[in-house]
Backbone as JSON, one array per atom type, in Angstrom:
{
  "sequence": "XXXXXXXXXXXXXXXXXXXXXXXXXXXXXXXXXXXXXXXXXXXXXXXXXXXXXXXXXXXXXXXXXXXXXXXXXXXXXXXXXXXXXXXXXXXXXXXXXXXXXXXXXXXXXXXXXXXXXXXXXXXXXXX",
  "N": [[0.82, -1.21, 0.0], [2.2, 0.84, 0.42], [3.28, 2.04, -1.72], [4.07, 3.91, -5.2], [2.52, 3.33, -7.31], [0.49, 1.71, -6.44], [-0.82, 3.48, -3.99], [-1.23, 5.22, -6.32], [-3.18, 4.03, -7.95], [-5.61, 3.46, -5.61], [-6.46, 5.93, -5.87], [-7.44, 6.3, -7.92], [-9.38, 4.4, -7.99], [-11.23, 5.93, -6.17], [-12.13, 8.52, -7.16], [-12.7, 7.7, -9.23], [-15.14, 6.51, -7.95], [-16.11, 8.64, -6.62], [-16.9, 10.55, -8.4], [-19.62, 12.81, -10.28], [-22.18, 12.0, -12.12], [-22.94, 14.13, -15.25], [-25.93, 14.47, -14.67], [-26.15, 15.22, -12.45], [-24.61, 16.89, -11.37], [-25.24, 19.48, -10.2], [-26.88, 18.74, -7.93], [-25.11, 18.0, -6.25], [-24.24, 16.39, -3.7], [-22.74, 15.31, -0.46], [-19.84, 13.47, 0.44], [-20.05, 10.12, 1.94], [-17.91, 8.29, 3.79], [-15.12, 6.0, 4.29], [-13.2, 4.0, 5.96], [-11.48, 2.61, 3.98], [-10.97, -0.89, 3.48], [-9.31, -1.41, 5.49], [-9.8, -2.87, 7.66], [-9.94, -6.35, 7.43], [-7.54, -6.18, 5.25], [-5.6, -5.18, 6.33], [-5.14, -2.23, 5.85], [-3.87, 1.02, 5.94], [-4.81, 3.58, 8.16], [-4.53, 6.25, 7.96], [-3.31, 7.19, 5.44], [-5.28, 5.82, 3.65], [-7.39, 8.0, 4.26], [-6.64, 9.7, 3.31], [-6.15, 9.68, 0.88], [-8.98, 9.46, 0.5], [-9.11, 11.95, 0.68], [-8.24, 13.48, -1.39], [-8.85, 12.58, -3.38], [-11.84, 13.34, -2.82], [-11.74, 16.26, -3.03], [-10.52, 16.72, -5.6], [-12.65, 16.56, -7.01], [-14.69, 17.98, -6.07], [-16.28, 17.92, -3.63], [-17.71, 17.23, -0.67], [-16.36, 15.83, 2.12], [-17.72, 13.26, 3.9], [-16.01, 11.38, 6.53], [-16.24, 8.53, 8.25], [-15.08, 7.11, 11.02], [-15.47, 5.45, 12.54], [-16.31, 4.94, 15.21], [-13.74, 5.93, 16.39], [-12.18, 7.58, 17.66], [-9.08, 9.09, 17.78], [-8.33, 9.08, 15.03], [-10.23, 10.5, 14.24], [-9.74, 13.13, 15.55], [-7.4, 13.27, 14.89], [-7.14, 13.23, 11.97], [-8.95, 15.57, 11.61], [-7.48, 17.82, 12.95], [-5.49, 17.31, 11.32], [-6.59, 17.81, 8.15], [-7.26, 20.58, 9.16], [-5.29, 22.24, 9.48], [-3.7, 21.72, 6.76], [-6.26, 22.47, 4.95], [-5.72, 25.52, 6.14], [-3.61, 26.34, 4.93], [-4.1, 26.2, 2.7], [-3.4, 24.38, 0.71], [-3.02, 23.15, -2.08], [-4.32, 20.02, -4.49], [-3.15, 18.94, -6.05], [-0.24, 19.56, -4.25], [-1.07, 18.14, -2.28], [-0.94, 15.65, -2.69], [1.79, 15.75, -4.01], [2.95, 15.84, -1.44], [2.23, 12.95, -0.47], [3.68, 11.72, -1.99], [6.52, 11.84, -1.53], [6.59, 11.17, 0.73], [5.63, 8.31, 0.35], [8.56, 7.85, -0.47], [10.03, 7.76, 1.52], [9.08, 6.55, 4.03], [9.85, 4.37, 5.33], [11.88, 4.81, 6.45], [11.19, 7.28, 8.15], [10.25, 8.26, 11.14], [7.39, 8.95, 11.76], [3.95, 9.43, 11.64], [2.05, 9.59, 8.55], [-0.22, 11.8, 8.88], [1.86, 13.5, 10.73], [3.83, 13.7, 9.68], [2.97, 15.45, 7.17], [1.65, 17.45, 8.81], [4.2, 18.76, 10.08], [5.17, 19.57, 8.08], [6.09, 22.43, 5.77], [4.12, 24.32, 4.18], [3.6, 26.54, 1.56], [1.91, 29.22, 0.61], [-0.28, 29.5, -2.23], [-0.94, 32.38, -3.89], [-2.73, 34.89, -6.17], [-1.69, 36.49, -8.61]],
  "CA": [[0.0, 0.0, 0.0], [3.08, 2.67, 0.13], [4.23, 2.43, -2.91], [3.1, 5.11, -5.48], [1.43, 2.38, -7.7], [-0.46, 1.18, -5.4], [-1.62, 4.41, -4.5], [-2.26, 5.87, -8.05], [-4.66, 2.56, -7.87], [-6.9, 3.61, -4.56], [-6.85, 7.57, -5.95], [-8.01, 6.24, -9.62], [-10.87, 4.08, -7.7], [-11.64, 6.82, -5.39], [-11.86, 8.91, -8.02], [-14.51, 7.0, -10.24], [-16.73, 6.41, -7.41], [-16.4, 9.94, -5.83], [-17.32, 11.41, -9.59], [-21.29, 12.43, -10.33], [-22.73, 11.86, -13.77], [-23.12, 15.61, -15.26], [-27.25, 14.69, -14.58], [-25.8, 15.0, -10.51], [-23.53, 17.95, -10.91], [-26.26, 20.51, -9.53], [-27.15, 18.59, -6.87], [-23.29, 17.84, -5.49], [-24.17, 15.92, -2.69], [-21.16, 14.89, 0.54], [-19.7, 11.53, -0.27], [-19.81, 9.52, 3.37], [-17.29, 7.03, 3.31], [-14.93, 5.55, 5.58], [-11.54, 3.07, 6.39], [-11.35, 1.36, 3.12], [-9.35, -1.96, 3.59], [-8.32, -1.1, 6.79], [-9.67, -4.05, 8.69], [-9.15, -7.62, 7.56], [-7.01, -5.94, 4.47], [-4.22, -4.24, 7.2], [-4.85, -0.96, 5.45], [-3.18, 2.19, 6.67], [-6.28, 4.59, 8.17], [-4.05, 7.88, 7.31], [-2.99, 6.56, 3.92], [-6.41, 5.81, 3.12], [-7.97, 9.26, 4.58], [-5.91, 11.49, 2.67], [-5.92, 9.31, -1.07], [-9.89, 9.98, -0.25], [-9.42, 13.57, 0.68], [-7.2, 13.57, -2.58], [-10.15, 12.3, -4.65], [-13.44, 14.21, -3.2], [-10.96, 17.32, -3.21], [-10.38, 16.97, -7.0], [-14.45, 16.51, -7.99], [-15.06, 19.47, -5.44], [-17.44, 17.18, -3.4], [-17.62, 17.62, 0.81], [-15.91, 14.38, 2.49], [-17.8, 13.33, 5.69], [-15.5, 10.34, 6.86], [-16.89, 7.87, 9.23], [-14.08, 6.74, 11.63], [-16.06, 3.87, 13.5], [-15.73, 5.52, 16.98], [-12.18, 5.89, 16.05], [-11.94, 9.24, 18.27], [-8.05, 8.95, 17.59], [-8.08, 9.24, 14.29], [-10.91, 11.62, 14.14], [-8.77, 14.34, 16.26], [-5.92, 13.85, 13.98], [-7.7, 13.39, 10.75], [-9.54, 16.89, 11.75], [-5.9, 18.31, 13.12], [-4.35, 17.57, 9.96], [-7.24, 18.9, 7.65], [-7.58, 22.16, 9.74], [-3.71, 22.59, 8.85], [-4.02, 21.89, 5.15], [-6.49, 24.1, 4.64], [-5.28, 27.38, 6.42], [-2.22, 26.61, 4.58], [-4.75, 26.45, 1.68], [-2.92, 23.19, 0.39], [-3.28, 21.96, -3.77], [-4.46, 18.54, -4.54], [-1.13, 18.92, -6.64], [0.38, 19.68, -3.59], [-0.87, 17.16, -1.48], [-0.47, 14.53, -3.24], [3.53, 16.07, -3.66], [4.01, 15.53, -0.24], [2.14, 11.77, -0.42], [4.66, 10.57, -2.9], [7.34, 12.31, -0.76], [6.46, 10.21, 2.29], [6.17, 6.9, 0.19], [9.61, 7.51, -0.52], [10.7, 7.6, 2.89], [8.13, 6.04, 5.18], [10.66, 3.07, 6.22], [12.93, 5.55, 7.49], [10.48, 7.77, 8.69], [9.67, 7.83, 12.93], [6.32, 9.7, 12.05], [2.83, 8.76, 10.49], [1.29, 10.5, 7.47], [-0.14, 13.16, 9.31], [2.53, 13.64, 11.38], [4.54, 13.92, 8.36], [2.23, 16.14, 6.8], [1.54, 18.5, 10.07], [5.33, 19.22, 9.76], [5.89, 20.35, 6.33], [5.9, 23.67, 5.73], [3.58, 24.92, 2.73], [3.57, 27.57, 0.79], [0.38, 29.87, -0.06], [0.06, 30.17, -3.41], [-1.37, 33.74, -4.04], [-2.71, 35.35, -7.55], [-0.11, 37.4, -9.15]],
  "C": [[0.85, 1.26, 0.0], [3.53, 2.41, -0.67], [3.62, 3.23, -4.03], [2.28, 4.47, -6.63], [0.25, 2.07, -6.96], [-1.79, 2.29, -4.72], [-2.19, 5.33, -4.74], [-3.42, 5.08, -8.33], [-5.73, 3.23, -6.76], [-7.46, 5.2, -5.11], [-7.86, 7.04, -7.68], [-9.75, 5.46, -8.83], [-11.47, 5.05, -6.79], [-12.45, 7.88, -6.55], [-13.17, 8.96, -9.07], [-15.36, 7.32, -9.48], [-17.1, 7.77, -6.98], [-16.99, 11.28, -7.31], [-18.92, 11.13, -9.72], [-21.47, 12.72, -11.95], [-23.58, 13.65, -13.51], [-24.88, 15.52, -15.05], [-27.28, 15.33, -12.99], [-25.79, 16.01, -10.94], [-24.34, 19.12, -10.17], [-26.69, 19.96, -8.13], [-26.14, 18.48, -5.62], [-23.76, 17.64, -4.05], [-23.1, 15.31, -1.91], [-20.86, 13.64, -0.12], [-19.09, 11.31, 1.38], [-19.62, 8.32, 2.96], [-16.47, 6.97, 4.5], [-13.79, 4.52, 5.26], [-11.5, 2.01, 5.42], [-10.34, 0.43, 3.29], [-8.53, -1.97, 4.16], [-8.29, -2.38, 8.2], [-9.22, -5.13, 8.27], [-7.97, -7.3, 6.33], [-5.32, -5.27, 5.16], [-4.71, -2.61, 6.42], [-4.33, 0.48, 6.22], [-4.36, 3.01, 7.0], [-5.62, 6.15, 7.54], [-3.9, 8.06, 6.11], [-4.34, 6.85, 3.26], [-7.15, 6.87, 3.56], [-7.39, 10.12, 3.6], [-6.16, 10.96, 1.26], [-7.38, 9.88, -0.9], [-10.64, 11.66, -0.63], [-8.87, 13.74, -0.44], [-8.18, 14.04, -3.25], [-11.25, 13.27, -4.73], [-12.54, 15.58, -3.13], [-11.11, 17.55, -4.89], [-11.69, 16.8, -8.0], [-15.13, 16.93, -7.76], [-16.29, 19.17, -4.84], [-16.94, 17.25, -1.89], [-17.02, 15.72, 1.23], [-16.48, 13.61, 3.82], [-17.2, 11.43, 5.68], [-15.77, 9.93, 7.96], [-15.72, 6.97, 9.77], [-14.43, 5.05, 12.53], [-16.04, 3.99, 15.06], [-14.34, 5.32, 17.1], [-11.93, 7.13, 17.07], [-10.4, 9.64, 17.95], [-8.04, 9.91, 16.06], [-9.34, 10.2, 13.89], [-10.53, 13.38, 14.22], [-7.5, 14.15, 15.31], [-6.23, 14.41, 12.37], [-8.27, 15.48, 10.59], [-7.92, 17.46, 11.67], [-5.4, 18.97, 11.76], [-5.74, 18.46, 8.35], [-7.26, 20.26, 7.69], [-6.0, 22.73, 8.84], [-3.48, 22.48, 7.23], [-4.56, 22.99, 4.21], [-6.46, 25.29, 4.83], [-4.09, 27.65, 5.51], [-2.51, 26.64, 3.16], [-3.52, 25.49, 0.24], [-3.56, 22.78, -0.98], [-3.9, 20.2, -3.06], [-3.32, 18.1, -4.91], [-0.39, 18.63, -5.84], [0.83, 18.56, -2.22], [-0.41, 15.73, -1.73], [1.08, 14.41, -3.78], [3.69, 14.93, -2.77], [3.65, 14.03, -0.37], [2.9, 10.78, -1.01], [5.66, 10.67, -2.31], [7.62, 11.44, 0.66], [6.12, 8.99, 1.79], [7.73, 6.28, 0.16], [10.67, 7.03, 0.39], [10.28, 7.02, 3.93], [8.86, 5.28, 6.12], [11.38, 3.88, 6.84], [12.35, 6.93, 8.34], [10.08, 7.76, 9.97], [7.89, 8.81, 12.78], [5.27, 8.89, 10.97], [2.34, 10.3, 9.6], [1.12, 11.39, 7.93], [0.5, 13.77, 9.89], [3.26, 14.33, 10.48], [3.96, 15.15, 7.31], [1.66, 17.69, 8.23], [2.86, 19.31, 9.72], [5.96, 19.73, 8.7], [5.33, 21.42, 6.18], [5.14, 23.57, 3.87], [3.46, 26.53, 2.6], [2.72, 28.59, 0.28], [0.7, 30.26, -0.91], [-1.17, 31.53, -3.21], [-1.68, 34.31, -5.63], [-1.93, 36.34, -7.55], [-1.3, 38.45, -9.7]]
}
C-alpha cells in the first residue's frame, strides 16, 4: 500500500466512485465514506484518509468520513485537515508531499499526518 502504484490505484478508484454523472452535478451531494481496507485488508487509516481527501478534493465534493468511533483518528484526521487548509494546500500539492512520504516512510519515525503536520507549505497567491 506505500508504494506510489499502489496508490495511483486507490486515488483512480476513489476517483470513479467519488465522480457524479453531469445529470448530478447541480445537486453535489457529501460523499460519506470511511476506512477502506483497513480491517481484515491491514490498510493504513491515514494513507487511506488522505488518497480519499485527494479524490473528493479533486471533484469538489464535501468528504464526511466515518471513523467507526475511532476518536483517535478523528482528532488527527480533523488536526491535519484544519492545517491543510489554512495553509490552503493543492491537490497537486498534497499529493507532492504523499509521494514524498512513500519515498521515505521506512525511514520515517512519524505517520502521514505527522509527516504532513510538519511540512511547511507555501500559499500560493494570484499574481
Amino acid at each position: 500500500q506505500f508504494t506510489e502504484k499502489s496508490v495511483n490505484r486507490e486515488l483512480l478508484k476513489a476517483y470513479v466512485g467519488f465522480c457524479l454523472p453531469q445529470d448530478f452535478e447541480k445537486v453535489n451531494f457529501a460523499i460519506a465514506t470511511g476506512n477502506w481496507g483497513c480491517g481484515a485488508f491491514n490498510g493504513n487509516l491515514e494513507l487511506k484518509a488522505i488518497i480519499q481527501l485527494l479524490a473528493s478534493s479533486q471533484v469538489n465534493r464535501q468528504l464526511v468520513y466515518l471513523t467507526f468511533n475511532d476518536q483517535k483518528l478523528v482528532d488527527e484526521f480533523w488536526q491535519t485537515y484544519k492545517y491543510l487548509n489554512e495553509n490552503q494546500v493543492t491537490v497537486g500539492q498534497l499529493y507532492q508531499c504523499v509521494r514524498d512520504y512513500l519515498l521515505d516512510y521506512t525511514k520515517l519515525k512519524s505517520s502521514l499526518f505527522q509527516y504532513l503536520l510538519k511540512r511547511p507549505f507555501q500559499i500560493i497567491t494570484d499574481v
